[in-house]
N, C-alpha and C positions, 0 to 999 in steps of 0.2 A: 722204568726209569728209577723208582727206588729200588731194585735190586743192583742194579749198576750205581747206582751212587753208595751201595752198602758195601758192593767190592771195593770200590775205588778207594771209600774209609777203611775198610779193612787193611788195605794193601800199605796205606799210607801209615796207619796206626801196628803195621806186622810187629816189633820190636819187643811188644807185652804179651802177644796171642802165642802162648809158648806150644800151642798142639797137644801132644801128647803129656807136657806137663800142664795140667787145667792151671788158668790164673783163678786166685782167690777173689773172694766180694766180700767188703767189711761196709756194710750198710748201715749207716748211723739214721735215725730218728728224731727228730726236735717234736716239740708238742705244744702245740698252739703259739709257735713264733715267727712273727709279721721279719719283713726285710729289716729286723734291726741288727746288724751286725758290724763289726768296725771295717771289715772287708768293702760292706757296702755304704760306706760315709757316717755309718752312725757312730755316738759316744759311745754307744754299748762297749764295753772293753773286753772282746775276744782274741785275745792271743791266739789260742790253736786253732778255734777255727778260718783263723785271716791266715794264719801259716800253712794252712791247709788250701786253702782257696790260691795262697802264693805259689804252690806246686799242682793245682790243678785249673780248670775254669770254671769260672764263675759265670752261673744263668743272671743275667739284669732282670728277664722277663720270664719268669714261669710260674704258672699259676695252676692251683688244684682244680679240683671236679666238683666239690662241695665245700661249703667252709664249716665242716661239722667231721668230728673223730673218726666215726663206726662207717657213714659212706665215703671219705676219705680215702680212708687208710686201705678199705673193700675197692675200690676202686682204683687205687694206683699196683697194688698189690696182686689185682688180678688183670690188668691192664683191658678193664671195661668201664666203662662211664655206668653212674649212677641210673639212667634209664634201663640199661643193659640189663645190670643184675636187681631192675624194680627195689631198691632198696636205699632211702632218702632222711633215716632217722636211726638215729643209737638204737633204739630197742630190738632190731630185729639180726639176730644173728647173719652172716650171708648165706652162709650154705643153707638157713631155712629153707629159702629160695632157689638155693645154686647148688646144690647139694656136691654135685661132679663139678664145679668148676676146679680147673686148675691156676694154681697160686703160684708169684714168683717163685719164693724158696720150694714150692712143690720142683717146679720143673729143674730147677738145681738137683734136686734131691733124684728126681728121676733122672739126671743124664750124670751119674755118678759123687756125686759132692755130699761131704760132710754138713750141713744146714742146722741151723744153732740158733737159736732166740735169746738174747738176757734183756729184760725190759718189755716195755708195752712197746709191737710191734702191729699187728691186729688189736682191734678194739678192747680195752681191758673189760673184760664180760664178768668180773665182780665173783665167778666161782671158776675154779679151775676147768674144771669137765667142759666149760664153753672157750675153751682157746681153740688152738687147730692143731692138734698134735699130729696132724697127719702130715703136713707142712715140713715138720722136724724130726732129727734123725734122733733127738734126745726131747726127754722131758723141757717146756719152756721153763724161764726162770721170771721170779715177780713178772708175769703178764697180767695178772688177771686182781690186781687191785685195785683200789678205790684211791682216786685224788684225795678224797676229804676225811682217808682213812689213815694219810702220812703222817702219824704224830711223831714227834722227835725221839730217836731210842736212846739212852745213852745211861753208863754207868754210872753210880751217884744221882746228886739228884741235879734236879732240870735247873739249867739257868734261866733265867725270868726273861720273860716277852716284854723287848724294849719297843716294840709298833705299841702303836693305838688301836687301831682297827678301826672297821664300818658301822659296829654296832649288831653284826650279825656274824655266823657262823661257817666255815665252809663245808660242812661236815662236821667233822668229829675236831675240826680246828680253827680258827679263826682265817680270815680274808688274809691278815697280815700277819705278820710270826717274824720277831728277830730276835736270834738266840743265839749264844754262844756257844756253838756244838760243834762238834766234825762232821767231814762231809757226810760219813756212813748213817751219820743221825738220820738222813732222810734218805728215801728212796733213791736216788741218784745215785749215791755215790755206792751204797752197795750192788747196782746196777753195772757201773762201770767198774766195780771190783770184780765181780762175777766174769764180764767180759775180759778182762785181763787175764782171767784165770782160763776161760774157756782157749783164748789163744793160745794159749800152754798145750792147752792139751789136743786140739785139731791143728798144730803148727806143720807139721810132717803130713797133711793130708790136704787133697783140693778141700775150700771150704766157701762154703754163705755165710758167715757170722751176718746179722740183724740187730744192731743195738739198740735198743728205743729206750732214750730218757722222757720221764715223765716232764720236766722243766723246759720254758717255764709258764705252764700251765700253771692255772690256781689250783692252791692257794701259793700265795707269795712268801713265801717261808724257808728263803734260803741258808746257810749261816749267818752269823753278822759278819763274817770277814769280806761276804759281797755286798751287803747292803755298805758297808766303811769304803766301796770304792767309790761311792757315785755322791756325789751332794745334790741331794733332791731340787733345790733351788736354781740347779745349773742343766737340767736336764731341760731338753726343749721343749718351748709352749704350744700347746698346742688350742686348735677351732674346737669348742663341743658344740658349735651351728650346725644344723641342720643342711644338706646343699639344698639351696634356693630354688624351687620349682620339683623338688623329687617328688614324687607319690607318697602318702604315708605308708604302701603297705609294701615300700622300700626296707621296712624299719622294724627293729624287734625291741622288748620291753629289756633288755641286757638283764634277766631272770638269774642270768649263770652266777651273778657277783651282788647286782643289787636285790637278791630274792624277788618271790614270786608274787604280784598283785594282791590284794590292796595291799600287804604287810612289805612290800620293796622299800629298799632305801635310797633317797635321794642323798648323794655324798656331797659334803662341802668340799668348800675348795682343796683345806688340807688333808683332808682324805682321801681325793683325787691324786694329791702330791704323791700321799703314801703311796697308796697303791701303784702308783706309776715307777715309784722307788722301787717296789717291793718286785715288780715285771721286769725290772733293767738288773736287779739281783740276782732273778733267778735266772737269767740270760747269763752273767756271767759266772755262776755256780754250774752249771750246763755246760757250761765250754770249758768249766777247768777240770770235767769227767770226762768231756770227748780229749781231752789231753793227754790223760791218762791211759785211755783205750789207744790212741795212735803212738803215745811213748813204748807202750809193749809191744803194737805191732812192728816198730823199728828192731826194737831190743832183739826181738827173733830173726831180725831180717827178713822180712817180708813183704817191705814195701815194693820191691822192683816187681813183684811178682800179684799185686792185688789190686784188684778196682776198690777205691774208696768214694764214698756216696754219703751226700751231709744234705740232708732234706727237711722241710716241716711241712706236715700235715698240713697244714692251714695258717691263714696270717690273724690277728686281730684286733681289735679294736683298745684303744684308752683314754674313753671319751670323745675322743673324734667323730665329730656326725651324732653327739649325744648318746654315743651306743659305746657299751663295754662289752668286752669277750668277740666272738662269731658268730656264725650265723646269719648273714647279710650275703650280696653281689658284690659291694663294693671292691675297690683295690685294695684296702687298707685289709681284708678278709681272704683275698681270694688270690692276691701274689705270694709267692715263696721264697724264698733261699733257698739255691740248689748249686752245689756242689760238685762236678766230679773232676778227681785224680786219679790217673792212670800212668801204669810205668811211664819213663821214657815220654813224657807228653810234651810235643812240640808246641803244644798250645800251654801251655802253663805259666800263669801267671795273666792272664788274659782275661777276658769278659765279652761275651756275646747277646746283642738283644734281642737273638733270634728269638720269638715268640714258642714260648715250650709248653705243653700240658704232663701233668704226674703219669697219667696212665703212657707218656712214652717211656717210663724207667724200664718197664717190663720188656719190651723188645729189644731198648738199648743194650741192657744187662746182655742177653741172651748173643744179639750180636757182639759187644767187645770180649767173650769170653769163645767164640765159637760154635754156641751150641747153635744147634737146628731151631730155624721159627717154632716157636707155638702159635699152632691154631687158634683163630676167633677171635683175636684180641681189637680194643678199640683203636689202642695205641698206637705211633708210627716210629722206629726207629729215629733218633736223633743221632747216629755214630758220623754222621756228614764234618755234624758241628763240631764233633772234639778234635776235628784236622782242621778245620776252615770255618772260626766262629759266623765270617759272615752265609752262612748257609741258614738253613731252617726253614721252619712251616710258619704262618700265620692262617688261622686266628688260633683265640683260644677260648675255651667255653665253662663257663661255670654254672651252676645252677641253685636252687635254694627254695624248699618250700615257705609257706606260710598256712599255720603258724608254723614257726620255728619248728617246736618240738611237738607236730601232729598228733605221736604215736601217744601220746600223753592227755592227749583230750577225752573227751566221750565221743564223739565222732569217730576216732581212730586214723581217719585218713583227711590230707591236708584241703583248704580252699581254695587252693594256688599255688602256681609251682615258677618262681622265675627263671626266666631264662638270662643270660648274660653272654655276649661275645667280646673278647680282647682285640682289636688291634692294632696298627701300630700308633694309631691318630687319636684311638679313645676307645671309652666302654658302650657297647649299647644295650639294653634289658628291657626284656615286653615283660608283665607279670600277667598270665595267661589265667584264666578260670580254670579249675582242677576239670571239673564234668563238660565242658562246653568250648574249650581253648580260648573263648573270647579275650582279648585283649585288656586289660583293668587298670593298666599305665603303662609307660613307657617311660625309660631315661636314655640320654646321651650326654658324655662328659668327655669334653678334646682335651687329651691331656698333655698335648703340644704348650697349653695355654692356664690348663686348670689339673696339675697332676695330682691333688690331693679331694677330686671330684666337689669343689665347691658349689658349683652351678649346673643345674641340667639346663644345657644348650636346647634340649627338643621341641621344635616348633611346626606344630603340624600341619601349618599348611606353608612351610618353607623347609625342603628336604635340599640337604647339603650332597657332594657327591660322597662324604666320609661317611654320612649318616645314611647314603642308601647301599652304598659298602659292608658296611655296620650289616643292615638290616636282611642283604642278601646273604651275606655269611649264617646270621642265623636259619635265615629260613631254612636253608640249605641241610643246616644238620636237625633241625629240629621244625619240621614243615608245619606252618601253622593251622592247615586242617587237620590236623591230627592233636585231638585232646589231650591233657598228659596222663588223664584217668585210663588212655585205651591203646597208651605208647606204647 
């Protein structure tokens, strides 16, 4: 059935599958940004990327594998879930583990294609030698630095930091940064300069370009000409409650922004403000570099002939649920903004709430461009949905250890690993003992009623038929006699 439904979208979608001329992939990157974009009802003010979503469709519902960078990005990339490749924490490189696996851009790169990196694409591993040069047909470009290593560059000297901040640092920079600089001052924009350039020069050849902006990941430090569009008073209010009835080991200490135990910081209100300013800045300092990468790819002429792809790693938190950054199950963690444009697209301008997982980019890639399946993957081809949004899979599954950042303990390896399924009625998550599978809570959230997961509905000795919908999907993929210590 799905190989006939792959023709059928082929056939339908034939107009961009040029054969023996490869169509191009310009894979764009977001970094740690939740659905806020004006495509999708928000004030964020993204021009290019809603003019992008206006010539392609827009996913309502897809959600990552992990709400953390390193199994992320390892897991839609090599189109396997995080159990797959045993690998649920930043520290550990994947190929540790996977040494042979093969990567999107690898298998571009094996079925003839120029494949090109500018930006963090795979996990920024802080020294060059731990990128994946193998992936690439050239050296990658800034992949492998440090968020808290961004300080502003610029000629003359620095204009003054008009934020406040938290009282703490984010690295080598403050939480909050506004400064009057050009884009290039920060990582970004030399990011999206680089990509400009690269088009240049792979324009006349099939290509993968991969752009990953680091924004807007902390710290919040975009120029002051993004922070001047938003009036922080006028952004929406949001719950930092708790939803009513979760588990607490639903929850993590939000370490990434308020620092690490006992020495964290509890923010006041207007600190909360700021930073919240400072996350809708650097959303639209983000989109006015993917502006710039798509104005070039016009300029060449190129658009009739390339799949473009606008994703985030992961969604996150700002204050909501008393949790800042990722690392949780929730929706506010674990939905994305996903993007795709494709020549000639019938579906353009549309929106589907077919239920998506990241690790389908990797087959989809593979089928809108022609090449032959790669083996072993988790993923399932979506190409259905971009002739006929009402098609799709449900569910979708997310996962998340505890603690958060395991690899970082003395133990090394986590207490708990939750499980989560998407669908269309709500979320459900067991958080399973690491050595034993036992059950240690359970949530369910109908977001027919509750879409911002206020209240866990779960009542266990009244099972709903959503809630045992819910609980068969999981089991299904992740069978609960089976520990996650010996998955």
């Amino acid at each position: 059935m799905r190989f006939t439904l792959s023709i059928i979208a082929l056939i339908a979608l034939a107009p961009f599958v040029h054969g023996a001329d490869k169509t191009n992939v310009l894979f764009i990157v977001a970094d740690d940004l939740r659905v806020e974009l004006g495509c999708y009802g928000s004030v964020a003010k993204t021009p290019n990327i809603d003019a992008l979503a206006a010539k392609g469709l827009r996913f309502d519902r897809a959600y990552c594998q992990q709400a953390v960078c390193n199994p992320s990005r390892s897991s839609f990339l090599t189109g396997k879930r995080p159990d797959s490749l045993h690998l649920w924490s930043n520290g550990t490189h994947f190929r540790e583990k996977n040494p042979d696996v093969t990567t999107l851009p690898l298998w571009f790169k094996e079925n003839g294609y120029e494949t090109r990196c500018a930006g963090k694409i795979f996990h920024n591993w802080h020294t060059k030698e731990k990128g994946d040069r193998r992936s690439w047909s050239a050296d990658e470009f800034l992949h492998y630095a440090n968020h808290g290593d961004d300080v502003p560059e610029v000629r003359g000297e620095l204009p003054p930091n008009l934020s406040k901040g938290i009282g703490r640092d984010y690295g080598k920079v403050p939480v909050t940064e506004c400064r009057d600089v050009p884009d290039e001052a920060y990582y970004d924009g030399r990011v999206a300069a680089e990509a400009v350039k690269v088009l240049g020069a792979v324009k006349d050849k099939p290509f993968f370009l991969a752009v990953g902006f680091w924004k807007p990941h902390a710290p919040f430090n975009a120029p002051k000409k993004y922070w001047d569009m938003y009036d922080a008073d006028k952004l929406p209010p949001f719950d930092p409650a708790r939803p009513r009835g979760a588990p607490d080991i639903a929850f993590h200490d939000s370490r990434e922004i308020l620092g690490l135990p006992p020495k964290n910081v509890t923010p006041t209100a207007e600190q909360s403000r700021e930073m919240r300013h400072g996350y809708f800045a650097n959303i639209s300092y983000m989109d006015a570099q993917v502006g710039k990468v798509l104005k070039a790819l016009d300029e060449h002429e190129l658009r009739d002939r390339t799949v473009i792809v606008f994703v985030s790693d992961h969604g996150y938190h700002l204050g909501e649920h008393g949790q800042w950054a990722k690392t949780s199950c929730f929706e506010f963690d674990s939905r994305v903004p996903l993007i795709i444009s494709t020549p000639a697209m019938k579906t353009a301008g549309k929106a589907t709430p077919s239920i998506t997982e990241l690790i389908d980019l990797f087959p989809t890639l593979t089928d809108l461009c022609g090449l032959k399946a790669a083996s072993g993957l988790d993923g399932r081809s979506f190409l259905p949905v971009l002739s006929d949004p009402t098609k799709g899979k449900s569910p979708a599954f997310t996962q998340h250890p505890r603690p958060a950042y395991f690899d970082r303990t003395e133990k090394g390896v986590p207490d708990a690993m939750g499980y989560s399924v998407r669908i269309a009625a709500g979320r459900y998550t067991e958080w399973r003992d690491w050595t034993t599978g036992k059950v240690l809570g359970a949530e369910f959230y109908e977001h027919t009623r509750d879409p911002n997961e206020l209240t866990n509905v779960l009542d266990p000795t009244k099972n709903t038929d959503d809630v045992r919908a819910a609980r068969a999907a999981l089991h299904k993929q992740f069978p609960p006699d089976t520990p996650p210590a010996k998955r």
